[in-house]
Structure formats: structure tokens, C-alpha cells
matplotlib code that plots the C-alpha trace (Angstrom):
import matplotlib.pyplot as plt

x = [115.6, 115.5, 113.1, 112.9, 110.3, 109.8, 113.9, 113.9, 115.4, 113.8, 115.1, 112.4, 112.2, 109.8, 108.3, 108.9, 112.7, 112.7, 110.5, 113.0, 115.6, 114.4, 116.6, 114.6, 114.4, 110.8, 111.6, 111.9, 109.4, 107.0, 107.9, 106.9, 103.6, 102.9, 104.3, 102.8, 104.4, 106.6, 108.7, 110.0, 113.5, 113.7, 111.0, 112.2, 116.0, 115.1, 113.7, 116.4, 119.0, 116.5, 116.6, 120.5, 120.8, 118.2, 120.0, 124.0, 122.6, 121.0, 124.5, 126.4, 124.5, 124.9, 129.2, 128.8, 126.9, 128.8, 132.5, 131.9, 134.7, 137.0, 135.8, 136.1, 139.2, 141.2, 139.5, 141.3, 144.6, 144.3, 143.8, 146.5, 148.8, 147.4, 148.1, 151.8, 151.9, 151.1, 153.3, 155.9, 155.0, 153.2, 150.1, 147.4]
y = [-70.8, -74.5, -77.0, -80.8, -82.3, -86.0, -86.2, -83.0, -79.9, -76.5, -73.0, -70.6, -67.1, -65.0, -62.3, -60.2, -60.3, -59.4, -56.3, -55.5, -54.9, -51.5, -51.6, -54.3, -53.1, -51.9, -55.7, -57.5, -55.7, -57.0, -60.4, -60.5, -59.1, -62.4, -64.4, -65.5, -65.1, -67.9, -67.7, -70.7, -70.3, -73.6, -73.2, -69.7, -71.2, -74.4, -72.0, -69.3, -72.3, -73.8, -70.4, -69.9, -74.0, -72.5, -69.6, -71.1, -74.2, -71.4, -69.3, -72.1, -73.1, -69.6, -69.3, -73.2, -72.0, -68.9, -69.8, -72.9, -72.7, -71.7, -74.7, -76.9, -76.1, -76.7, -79.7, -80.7, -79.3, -81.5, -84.5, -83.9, -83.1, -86.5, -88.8, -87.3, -87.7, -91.4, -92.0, -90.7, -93.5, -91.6, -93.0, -90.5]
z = [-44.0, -45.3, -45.1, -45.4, -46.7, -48.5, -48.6, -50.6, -49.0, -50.0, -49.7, -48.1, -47.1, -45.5, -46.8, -43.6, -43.9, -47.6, -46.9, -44.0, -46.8, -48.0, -50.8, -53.5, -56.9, -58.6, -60.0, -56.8, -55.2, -58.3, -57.5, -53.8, -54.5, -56.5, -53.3, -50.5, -47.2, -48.0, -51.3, -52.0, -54.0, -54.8, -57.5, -58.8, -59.0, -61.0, -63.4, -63.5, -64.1, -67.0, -69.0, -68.1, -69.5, -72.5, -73.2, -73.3, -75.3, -78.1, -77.7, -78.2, -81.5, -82.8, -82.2, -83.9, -86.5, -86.7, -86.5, -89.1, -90.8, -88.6, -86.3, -89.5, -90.0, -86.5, -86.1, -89.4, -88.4, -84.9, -86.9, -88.9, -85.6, -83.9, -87.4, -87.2, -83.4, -84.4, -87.4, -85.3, -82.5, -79.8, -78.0, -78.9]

ax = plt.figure().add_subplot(projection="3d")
ax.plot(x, y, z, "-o")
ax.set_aspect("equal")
plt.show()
């Protein structure tokens, strides 16, 4: 269900329906206990997408940091390829 309030739209659902679902994971089933009747998904997806935006920011350091020289060394070889792309009288 959605819900607006002050401009902003909010995802809800009930607890009822997700208890109809008799399939939820000793995990899920942990995280409605917390809830009230109302979970509000907004919430709980604005902090999933922070440790996904967390996680590929610290991944993406590590390859960086990893692949160094290997990085280092095509980023030389495309400015060589764009100086003869010039000298030869290409827009680049």
C-alpha cells in the first residue's frame, strides 16, 4: 500500500498480509516482530540502498587500490592513443 503524506509518498504494508505468506524466512520473521502493524519500507529501503552505496564505494576502493598498476598503466596507453589521435588531426 502507499501513502501520501507532506508531498512524500511512503511504501507500507501490513503486518497481516506478510504473516498470510507462510513462507518468511527465520530472518523475516525476526524483522516483523520488531514492527508494528505497519512496516514502513520506505525507511528499511533507504537503509538497504545506504549499505549497498557503502559497500560498492569500499569495493570500488579495494579493485582501485588493488589493480594500481594495471589501472596506471592503461590510463597511460589512452593518453598516448588520444595525443596520436591528435597529432594525426582528430578532434578528441
Amino acid at each position: 500500500m502507499f501513502e501520501l503524506r507532506s508531498g512524500v509518498t511512503y511504501l507500507l504494508l501490513e503486518r497481516d498480509e506478510l504473516e498470510r505468506f507462510n513462507e518468511c524466512s527465520a530472518g523475516a520473521v525476526s524483522f516483523l516482530d520488531g514492527k508494528a502493524w505497519t512496516v514502513d519500507l520506505t525507511t528499511t529501503c533507504h537503509e538497504y540502498v545506504a549499505k549497498v552505496v557503502g559497500f560498492h564505494s569500499w569495493f570500488r576502493r579495494e579493485l582501485e587500490t588493488l589493480h594500481a598498476p594495471e589501472l596506471s598503466a592503461m590510463s597511460g596507453k589512452r593518453h598516448e592513443l588520444e595525443q596520436s589521435m591528435r597529432d594525426a588531426g582528430f578532434e578528441v
